[in-house]
C-alpha positions in Angstrom: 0.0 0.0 0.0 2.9 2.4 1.0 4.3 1.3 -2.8 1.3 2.1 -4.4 0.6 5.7 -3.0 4.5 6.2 -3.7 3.6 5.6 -7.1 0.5 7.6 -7.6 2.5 10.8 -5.7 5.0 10.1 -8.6 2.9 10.3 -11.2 0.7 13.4 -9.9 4.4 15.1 -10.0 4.5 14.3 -13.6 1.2 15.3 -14.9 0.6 11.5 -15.6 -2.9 9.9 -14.9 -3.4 7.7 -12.2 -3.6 3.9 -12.6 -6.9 2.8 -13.4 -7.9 6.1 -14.8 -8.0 7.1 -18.4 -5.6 8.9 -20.0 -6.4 12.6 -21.1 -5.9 13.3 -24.9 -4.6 16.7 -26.4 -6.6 17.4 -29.6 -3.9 19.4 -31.0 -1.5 16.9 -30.5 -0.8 15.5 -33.9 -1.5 11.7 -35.4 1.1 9.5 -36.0 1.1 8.3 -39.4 0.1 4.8 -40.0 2.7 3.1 -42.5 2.3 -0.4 -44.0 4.4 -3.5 -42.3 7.3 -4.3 -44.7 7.7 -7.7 -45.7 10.6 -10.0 -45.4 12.8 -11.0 -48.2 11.2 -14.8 -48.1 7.9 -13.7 -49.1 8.2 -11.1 -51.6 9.9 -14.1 -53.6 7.4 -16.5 -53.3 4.5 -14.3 -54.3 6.6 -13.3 -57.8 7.7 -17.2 -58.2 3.4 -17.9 -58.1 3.0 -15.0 -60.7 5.5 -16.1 -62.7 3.7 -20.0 -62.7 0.4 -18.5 -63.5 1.6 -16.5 -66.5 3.5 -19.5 -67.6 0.7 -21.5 -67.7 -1.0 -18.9 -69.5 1.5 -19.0 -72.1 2.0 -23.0 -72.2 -2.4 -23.4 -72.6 -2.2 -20.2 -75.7 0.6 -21.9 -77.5 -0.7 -25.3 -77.6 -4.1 -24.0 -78.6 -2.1 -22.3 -81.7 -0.4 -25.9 -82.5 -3.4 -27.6 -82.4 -5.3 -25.4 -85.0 -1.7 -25.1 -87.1 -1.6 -29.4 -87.3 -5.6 -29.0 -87.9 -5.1 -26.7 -90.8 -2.6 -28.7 -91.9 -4.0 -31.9 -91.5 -7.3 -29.9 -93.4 -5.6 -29.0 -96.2 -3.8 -32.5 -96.8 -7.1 -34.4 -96.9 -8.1 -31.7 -99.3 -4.9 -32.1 -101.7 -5.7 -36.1 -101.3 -9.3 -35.4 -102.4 -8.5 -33.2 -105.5 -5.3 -32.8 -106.0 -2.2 -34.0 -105.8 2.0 -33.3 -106.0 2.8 -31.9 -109.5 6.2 -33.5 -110.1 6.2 -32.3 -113.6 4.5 -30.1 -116.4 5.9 -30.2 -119.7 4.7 -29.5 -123.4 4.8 -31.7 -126.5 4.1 -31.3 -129.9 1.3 -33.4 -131.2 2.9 -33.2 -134.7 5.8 -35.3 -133.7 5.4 -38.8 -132.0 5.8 -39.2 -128.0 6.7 -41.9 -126.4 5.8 -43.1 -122.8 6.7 -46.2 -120.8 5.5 -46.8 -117.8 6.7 -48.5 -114.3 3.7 -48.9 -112.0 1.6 -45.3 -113.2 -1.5 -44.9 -114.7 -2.0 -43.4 -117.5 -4.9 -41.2 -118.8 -5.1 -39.5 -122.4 -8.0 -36.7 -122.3 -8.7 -33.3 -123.8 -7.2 -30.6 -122.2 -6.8 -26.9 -123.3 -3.1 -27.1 -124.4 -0.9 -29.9 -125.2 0.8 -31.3 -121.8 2.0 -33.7 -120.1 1.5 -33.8 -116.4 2.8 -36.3 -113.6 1.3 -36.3 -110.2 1.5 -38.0 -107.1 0.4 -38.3 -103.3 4.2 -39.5 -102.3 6.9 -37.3 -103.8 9.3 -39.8 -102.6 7.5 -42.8 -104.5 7.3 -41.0 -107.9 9.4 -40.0 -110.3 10.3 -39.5 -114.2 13.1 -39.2 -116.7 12.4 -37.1 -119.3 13.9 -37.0 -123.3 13.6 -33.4 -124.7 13.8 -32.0 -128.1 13.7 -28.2 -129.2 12.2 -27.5 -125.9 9.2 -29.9 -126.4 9.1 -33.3 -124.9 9.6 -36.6 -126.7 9.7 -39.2 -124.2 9.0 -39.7 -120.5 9.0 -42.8 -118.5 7.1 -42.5 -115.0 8.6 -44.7 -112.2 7.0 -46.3 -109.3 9.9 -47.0 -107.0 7.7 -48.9 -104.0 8.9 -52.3 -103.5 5.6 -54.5 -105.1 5.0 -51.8 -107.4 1.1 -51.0 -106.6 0.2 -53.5 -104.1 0.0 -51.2 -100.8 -2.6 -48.9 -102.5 -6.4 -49.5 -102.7 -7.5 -51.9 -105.1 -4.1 -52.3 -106.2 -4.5 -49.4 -108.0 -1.6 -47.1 -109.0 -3.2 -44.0 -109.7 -2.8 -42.8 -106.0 0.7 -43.3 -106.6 1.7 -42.0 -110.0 -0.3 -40.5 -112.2 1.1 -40.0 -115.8 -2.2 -37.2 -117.8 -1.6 -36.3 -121.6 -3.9 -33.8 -122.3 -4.9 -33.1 -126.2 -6.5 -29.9 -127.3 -9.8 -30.8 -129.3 -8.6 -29.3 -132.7 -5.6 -30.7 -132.5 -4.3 -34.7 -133.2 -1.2 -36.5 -131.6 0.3 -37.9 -134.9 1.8 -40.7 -133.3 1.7 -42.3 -129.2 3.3 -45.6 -127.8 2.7 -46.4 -124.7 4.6 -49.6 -123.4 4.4 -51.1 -119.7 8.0 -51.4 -118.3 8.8 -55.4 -118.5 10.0 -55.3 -115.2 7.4 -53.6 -113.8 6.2 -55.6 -110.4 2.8 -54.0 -110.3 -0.5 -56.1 -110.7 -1.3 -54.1 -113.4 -1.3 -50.2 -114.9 -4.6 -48.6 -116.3 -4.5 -46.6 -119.4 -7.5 -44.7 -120.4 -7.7 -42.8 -123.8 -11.1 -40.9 -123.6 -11.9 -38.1 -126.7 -8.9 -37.6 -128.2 -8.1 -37.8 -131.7 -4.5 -39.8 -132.4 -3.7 -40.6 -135.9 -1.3 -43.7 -134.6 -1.9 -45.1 -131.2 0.0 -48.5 -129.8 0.2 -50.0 -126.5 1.9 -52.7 -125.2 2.9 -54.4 -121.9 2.6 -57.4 -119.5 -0.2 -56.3 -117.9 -2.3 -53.2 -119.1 -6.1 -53.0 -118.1 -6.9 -50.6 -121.3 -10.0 -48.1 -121.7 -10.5 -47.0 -125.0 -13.9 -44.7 -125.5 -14.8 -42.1 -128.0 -11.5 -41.9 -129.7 -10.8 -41.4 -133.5 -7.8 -43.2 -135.1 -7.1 -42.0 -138.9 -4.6 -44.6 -139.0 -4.5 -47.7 -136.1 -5.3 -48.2 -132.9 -3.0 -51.7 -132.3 -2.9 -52.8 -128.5 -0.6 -56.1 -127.7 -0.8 -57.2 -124.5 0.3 -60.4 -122.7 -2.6 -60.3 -120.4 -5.4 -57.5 -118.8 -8.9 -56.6 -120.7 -9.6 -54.3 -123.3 -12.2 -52.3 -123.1 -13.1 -50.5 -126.8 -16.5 -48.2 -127.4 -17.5 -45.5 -129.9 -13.7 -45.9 -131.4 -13.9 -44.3 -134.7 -11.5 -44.2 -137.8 -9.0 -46.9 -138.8 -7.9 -50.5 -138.4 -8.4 -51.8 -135.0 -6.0 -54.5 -133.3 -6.3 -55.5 -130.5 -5.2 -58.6 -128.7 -4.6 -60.0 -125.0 -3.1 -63.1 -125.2 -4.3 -64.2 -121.8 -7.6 -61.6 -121.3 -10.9 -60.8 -122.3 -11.8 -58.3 -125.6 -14.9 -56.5 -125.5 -15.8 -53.9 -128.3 -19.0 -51.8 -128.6 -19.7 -50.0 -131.9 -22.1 -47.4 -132.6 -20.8 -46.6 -136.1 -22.6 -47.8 -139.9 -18.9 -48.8 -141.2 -18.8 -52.8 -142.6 -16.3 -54.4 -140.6 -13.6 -57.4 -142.1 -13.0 -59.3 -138.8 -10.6 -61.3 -138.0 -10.9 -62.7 -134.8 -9.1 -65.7 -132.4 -10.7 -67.0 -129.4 -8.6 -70.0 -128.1 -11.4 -71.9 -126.1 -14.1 -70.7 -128.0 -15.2 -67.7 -126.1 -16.5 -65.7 -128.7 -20.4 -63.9 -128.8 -20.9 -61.3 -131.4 -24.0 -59.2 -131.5 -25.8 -57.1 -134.3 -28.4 -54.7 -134.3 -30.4 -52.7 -136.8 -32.1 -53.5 -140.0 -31.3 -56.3 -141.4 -29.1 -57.5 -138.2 -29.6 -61.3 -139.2 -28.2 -61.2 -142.2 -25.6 -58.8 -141.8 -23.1 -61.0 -139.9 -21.5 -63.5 -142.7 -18.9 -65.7 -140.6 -16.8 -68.6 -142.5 -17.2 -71.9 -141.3 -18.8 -75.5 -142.2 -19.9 -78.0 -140.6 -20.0 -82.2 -140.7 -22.8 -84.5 -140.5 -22.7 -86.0 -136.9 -25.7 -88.7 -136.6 -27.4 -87.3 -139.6 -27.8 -84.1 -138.3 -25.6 -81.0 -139.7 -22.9 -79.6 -137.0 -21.1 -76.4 -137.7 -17.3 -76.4 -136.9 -14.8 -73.6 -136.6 -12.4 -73.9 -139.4 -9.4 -71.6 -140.7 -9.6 -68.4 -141.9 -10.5 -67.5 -145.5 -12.4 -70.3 -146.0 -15.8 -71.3 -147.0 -15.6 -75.0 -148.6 -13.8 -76.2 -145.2 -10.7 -76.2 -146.6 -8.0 -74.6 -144.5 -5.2 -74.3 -147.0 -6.0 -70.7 -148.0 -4.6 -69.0 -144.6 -2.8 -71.0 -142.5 -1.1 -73.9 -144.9 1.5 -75.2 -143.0 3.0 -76.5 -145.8 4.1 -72.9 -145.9 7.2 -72.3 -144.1 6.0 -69.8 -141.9 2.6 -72.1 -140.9 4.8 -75.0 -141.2 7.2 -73.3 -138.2 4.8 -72.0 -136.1 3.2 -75.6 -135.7 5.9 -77.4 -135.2 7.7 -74.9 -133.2 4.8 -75.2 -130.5 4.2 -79.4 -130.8 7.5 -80.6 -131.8 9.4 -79.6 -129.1 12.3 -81.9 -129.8 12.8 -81.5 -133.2 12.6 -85.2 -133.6 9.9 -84.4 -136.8 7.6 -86.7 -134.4 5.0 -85.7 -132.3 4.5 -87.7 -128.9 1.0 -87.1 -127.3 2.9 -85.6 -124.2 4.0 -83.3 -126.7 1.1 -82.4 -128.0 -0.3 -82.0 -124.6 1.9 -79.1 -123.6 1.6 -77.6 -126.9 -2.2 -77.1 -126.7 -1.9 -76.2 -123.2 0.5 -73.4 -124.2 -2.1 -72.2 -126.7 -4.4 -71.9 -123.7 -6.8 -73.9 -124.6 -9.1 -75.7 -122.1 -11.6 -78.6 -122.7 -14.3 -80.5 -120.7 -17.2 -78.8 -118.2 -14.6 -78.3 -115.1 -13.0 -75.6 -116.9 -10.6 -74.1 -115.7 -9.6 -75.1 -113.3 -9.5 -79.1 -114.5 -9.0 -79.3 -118.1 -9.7 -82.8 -119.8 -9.0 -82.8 -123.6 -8.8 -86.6 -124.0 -11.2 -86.2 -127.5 -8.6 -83.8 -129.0 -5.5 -86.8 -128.2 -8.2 -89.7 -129.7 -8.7 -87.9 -132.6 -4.8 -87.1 -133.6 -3.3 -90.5 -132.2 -4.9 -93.6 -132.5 -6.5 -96.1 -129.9 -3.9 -99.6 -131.2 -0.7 -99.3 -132.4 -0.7 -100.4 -136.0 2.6 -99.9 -137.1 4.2 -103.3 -135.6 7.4 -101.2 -134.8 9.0 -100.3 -131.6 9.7 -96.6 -133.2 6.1 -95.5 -133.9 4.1 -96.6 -131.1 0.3 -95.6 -130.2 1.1 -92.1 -128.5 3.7 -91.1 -131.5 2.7 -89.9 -135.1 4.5 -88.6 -137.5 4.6 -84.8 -138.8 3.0 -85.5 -141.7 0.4 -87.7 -140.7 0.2 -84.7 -137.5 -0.5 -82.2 -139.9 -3.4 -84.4 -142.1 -4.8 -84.9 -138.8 -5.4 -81.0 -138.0 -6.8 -80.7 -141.2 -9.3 -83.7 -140.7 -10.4 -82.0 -137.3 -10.4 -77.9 -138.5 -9.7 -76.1 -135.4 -8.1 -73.2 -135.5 -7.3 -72.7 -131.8 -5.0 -75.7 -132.1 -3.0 -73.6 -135.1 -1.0 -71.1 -133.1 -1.3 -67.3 -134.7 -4.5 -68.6 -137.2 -7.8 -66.4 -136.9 -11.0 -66.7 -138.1 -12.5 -64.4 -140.5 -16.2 -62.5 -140.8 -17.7 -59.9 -142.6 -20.4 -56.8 -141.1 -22.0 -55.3 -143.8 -23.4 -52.1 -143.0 -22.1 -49.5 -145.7 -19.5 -49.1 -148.0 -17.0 -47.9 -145.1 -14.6 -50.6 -144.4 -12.6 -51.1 -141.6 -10.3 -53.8 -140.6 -11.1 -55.0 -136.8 -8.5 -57.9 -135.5 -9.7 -59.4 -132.4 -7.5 -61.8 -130.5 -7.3 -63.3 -127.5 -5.7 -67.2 -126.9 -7.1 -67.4 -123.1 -10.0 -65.0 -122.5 -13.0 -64.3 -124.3 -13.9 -61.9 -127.7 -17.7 -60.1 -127.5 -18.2 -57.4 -129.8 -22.1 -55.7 -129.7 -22.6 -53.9 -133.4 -25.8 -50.8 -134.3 -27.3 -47.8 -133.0 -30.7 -48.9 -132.0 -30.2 -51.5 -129.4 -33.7 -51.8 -128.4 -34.9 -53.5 -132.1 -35.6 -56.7 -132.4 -34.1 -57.2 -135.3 -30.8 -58.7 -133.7 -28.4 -60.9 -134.8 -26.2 -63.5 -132.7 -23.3 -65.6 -133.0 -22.0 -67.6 -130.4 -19.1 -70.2 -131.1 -19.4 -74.2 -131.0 -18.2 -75.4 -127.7 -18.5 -72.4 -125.6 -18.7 -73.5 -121.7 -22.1 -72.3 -120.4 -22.4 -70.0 -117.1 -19.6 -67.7 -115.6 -15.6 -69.2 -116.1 -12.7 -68.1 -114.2 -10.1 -66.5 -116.2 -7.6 -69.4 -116.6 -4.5 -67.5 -115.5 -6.4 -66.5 -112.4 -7.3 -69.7 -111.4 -3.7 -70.9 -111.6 -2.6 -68.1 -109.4 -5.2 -68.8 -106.7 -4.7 -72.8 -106.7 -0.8 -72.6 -106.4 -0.4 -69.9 -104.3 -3.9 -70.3 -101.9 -5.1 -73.7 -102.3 -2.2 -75.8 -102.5 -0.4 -74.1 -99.6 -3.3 -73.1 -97.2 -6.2 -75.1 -98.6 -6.0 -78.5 -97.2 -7.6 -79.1 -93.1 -4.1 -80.2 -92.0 -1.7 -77.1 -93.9 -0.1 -74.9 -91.7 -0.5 -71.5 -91.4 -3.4 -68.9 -92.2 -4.3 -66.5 -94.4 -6.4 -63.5 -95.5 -7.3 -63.2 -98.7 -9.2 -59.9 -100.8 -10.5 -61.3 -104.1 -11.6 -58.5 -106.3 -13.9 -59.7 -109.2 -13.6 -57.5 -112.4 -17.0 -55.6 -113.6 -17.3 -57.3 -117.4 -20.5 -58.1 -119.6 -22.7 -60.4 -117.7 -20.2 -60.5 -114.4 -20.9 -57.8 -111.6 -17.8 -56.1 -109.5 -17.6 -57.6 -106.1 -15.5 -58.2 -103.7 -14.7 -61.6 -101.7 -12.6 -62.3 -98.7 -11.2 -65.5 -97.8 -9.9 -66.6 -94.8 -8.5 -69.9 -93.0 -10.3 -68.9 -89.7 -13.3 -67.5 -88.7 -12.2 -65.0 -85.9 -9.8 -62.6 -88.7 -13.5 -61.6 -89.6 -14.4 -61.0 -85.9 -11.4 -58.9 -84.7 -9.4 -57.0 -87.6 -5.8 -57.8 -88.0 -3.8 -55.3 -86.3 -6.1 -55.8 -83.3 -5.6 -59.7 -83.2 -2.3 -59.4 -83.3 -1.9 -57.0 -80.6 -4.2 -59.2 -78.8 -2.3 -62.7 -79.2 1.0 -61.2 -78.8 1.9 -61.8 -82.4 0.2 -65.6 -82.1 -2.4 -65.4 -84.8 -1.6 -63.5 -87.1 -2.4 -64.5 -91.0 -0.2 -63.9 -94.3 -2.2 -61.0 -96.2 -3.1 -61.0 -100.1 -4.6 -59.8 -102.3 -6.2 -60.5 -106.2 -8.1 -59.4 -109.0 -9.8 -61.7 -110.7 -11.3 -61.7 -114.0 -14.5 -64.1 -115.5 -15.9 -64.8 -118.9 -19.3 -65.3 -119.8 -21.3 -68.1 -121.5 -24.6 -66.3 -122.2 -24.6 -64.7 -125.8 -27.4 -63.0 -126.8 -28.9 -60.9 -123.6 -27.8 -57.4 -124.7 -24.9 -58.0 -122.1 -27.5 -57.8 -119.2 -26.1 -58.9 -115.4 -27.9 -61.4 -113.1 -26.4 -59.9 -110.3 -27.9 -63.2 -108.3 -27.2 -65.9 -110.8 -23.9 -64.3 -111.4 -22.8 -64.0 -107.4 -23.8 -68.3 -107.2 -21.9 -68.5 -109.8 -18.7 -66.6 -108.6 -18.9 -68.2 -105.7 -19.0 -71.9 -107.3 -15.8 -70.7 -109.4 -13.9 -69.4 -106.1 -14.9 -72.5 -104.1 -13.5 -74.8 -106.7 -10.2 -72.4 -107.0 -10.0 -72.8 -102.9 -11.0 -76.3 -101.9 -8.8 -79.1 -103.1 -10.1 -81.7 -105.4 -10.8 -84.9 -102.9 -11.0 -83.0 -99.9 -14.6 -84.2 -98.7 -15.1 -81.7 -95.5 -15.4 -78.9 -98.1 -13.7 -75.5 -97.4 -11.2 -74.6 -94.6 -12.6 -71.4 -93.2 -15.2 -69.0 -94.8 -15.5 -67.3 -98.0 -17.9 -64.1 -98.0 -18.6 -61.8 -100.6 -18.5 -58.4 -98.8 -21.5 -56.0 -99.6 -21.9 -52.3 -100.1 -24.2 -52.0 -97.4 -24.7 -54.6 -95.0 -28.2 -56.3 -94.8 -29.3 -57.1 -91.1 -30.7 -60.4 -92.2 -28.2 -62.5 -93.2 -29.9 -66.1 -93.0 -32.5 -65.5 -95.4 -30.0 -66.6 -98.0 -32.2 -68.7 -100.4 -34.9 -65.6 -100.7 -32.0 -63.1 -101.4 -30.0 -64.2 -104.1 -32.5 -67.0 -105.4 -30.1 -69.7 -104.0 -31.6 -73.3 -106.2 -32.0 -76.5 -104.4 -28.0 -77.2 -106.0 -26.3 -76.1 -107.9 -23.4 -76.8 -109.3 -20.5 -76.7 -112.0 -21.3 -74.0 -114.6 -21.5 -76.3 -117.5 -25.6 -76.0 -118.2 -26.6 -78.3 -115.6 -28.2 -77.6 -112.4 -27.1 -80.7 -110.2 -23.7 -81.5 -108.5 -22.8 -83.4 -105.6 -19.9 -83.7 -103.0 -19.0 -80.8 -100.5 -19.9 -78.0 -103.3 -23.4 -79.2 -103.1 -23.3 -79.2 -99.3 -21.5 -75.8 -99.0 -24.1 -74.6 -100.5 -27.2 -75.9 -98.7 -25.4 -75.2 -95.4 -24.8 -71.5 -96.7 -28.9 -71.3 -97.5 -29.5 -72.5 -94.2 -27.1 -69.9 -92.6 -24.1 -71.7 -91.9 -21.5 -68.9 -92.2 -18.8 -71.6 -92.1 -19.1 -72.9 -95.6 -21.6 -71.3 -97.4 -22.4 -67.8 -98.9 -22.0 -64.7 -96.3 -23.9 -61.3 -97.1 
């Protein structure tokens, strides 16, 4: 107590309040100025380290915004240079007054109108493309376009190698190219090249090559258009002008003519596949074709016989006591040069000719009434030398005289006449393995309408012969059999030709590859099940003559799918087909088991040869496709 009034005395000396009581305040003392805390070192640079993240992130979000729309432009305008354009490797002039030459090595070629005369080469990989190019005065005088992918056109869709290389000639309309070859490079690995000619007018045209799918529409040719090809299909309409020859030695020939010029034909069809058609007045009569005919049972049968002949007689055009006939035969039966011909002999020399015989064509050929007719049955001669397989060449060459077949004289044709003015052209026709159709008139709705369709034409649809071989040594006999090893995937592509639709087929050893694609499946089984991958195009003739060149499309898919089965399956295997075979649609139909209603699937069917029964695993593959087994019949 004595501190605390001590204290208070104290403070009541120095004007100060007392404890406990509050303190007095001057008014005109001034304020202090309030003045904001400073902050340490530590956090001033932690609050510009978070600034400097946000603005980052600012910066990181706007520049991959501006990538993505760059690489969408981009990507924009590369699906629109894939859609209409493509890389202009070169642009060059020519002078349609002087010839030009151009080869090609897995391109396309197309021949159009155009305003000036060029040449342009295009492609969707610069690096897959290119050209060497022969100039002269400025102008050009020869290219040749190169494909340079290993397989030529195989990686691109439908095996097509326009996507690849494109080789355009443009023509202006008033003017005419006096002279073009085109030739297919004979190393050239691709399946095949397209050339199209399409309203142009070239004085001279020739094309030649392995395999060359050629387009010829609404052309003029003052002087020749003269295609020789080893194999691929010629397509001819509304060609005006000259001489016409045209030969595949293994494809189909097909020619549709609008004009009123008289045609002298000269045609070869080596296993009978020819149909001609004529239209207009006076159709019937119009179509004069030499041949005769023998007396077989009393009743009158016409027979092909050689050209330039109308008594039967063959001596006129192909003599082969002539020493180029003479050569030619023997070159192709005598292989030996022994001046004897064994029937093994004459076996491979028909074969080589491409000719087929019997109702399992082609895929089993059985000319056994050929070999009767040229050797006989008993061996007459008493001699060890000249036994019952082994005539001489003489007695060889009385023998094809006796029997008048032309396919069986390489090089010989067959000659006919279509009168329809005094305009004459010369038409060649020629094909040793495929067919020959030619439709003739304006007015294709007449009834006045003429036909001819050769003796011993197979009825129905026929695989090409070449095709065949190449799916039953490289697909049946390797993959076909229940007990091969191995799978595979196989796209069959059938060729659009009279009578025969485009489709497309896919084979394959096991049913899941059409469950889970490829790729997938093989990510899937860790590289387990993965099949070998090919691919064909297949081409078909057609036994109807006569039908304006109209398409079953269902009668035409049975019968497809009876020529791929028998391509596929081998001969004696009873359990049918390993795997499926579907033909793949356009649009898919939801209903796939109504089989027999959609295509008009008979009871059985079988080979292609006019008759409607068959037996063995064809006959059941088929049943079990109408009744919706997926396994071995027909797949929509």
């Amino acid at each position: 107590a004595i501190q605390i009034r001590a204290e208070a005395a104290r403070r009541a000396a120095k004007g100060q309040p007392a404890m406990g009581q509050p303190a007095k305040v001057d008014v005109e003392a001034p304020v202090p100025e309030l003045k904001s805390p400073t902050l340490r070192t530590r956090d001033t640079v932690g609050l510009r380290d978070a600034l400097l993240a946000r603005k980052a992130k600012k910066l990181q979000a706007t520049r991959l915004g501006f990538l993505f729309l760059y690489m969408t432009l981009l990507f924009g305008v590369w699906i629109l240079a894939l859609r209409h354009n493509r890389i202009s490797l070169y642009e060059l002039e020519f002078n349609p007054h002087k010839p030009l030459g151009v080869v090609l090595k897995g391109c396309d070629l197309v021949v159009k109108r155009g305003p000036d005369a060029r040449v342009r080469l295009k492609t969707h990989l610069s690096s897959a493309a290119s050209a060497s190019i022969q100039m002269r005065s400025g102008k050009l005088e020869r290219i040749t376009a190169t494909n340079s992918l290993p397989g030529g056109c195989d990686a691109s869709p439908g095996l097509r190698c326009a996507p690849i290389c494109k080789l355009t000639v443009e023509v202006p309309h008033a003017k005419e190219i006096v002279r073009l070859d085109i030739n297919q490079d004979a190393a050239d690995e691709a399946d095949h090249v397209k050339v199209v000619l399409k309203d142009v007018k070239i004085k001279d045209c020739r094309v030649n090559g392995p395999r060359v799918e050629l387009v010829v529409k609404d052309t003029i040719h003052e002087s020749i258009l003269k295609a020789q090809l080893e194999s691929g299909t010629i397509r001819a309409s509304h060609v005006r002008g000259g001489a016409l020859f045209l030969k595949s030695a293994r494809g189909n020939i097909y020619v549709d003519d609008e004009s009123t010029d008289s045609w002298d034909l000269n045609w070869r069809a080596g296993s009978n596949q020819a149909c001609f058609e004529t239209f207009g007045s006076g159709a019937r009569d119009a179509l004069s074709i030499d041949y005769s005919g023998r007396t077989v049972d009393g009743v009158w049968t016409p027979k092909q016989v050689f050209s330039n002949s109308t008594t039967g007689s063959w001596w006129t055009d192909c003599n082969p006591q002539s020493l180029w006939w003479k050569t030619q035969v023997f070159a192709t039966y005598d292989g030996d040069a022994d001046g004897r011909i064994t029937k093994d002999e004459f076996r491979e020399g028909y074969e080589k000719l491409g000719r087929c015989c019997g109702g399992g064509c082609p895929q089993w050929s059985w000319c056994g009434v050929l070999e009767d007719e040229v050797f006989p049955s008993v061996d007459n001669t008493g001699t060890l030398l000249m036994g019952s397989n082994v005539v001489t060449s003489g007695s060889f060459l009385d023998k094809l005289e006796g029997m008048g077949d032309t396919t069986l004289i390489p090089g010989c044709h067959r000659v006919a006449t279509v009168e329809d003015s005094t305009t004459r052209r010369s038409v060649t026709l020629w094909s040793d393995a495929g067919e020959v159709r030619f439709t003739k008139g304006v007015d294709r709705t007449t009834d006045d309408h003429g036909v001819f369709r050769d003796t011993g034409q197979p009825d129905g649809l026929r695989l090409a012969k070449y095709d065949s071989d190449a799916l039953i040594s490289e697909i049946r006999d390797v993959y076909g059999a229940n007990d091969a090893e191995g799978d595979v995937l196989v796209v069959i592509d059938v060729v659009s030709s009279p009578g025969v639709p485009e489709q497309r087929w896919i084979y394959a050893t096991r049913k899941i590859f059409f469950e889970i694609d490829p790729p997938t499946l093989h990510l899937l089984s860790l590289g387990l099940l993965v099949p070998d991958m090919k691919r064909y195009r297949v081409h078909f003739t057609n036994g109807v003559c006569g039908d304006h060149n109209a398409t079953d499309v269902k009668t035409a898919t049975l019968e497809i799918y009876s020529q791929l089965y028998q391509a596929l399956v081998p001969r004696f295997q009873q359990s049918g087909l390993r795997g499926m075979l579907v033909r793949l649609e356009r649009q898919k139909k939801k209903n796939a088991a109504c089989l027999r209603e959609d295509v008009g699937l008979p009871q059985s069917r079988g080979h292609t040869n006019g008759s409607q029964h068959t037996d063995g695993p064809l006959r059941d593959a088929l049943q079990r496709g109408a009744a919706g087994d997926a396994a071995h019949g027909l797949s929509f």
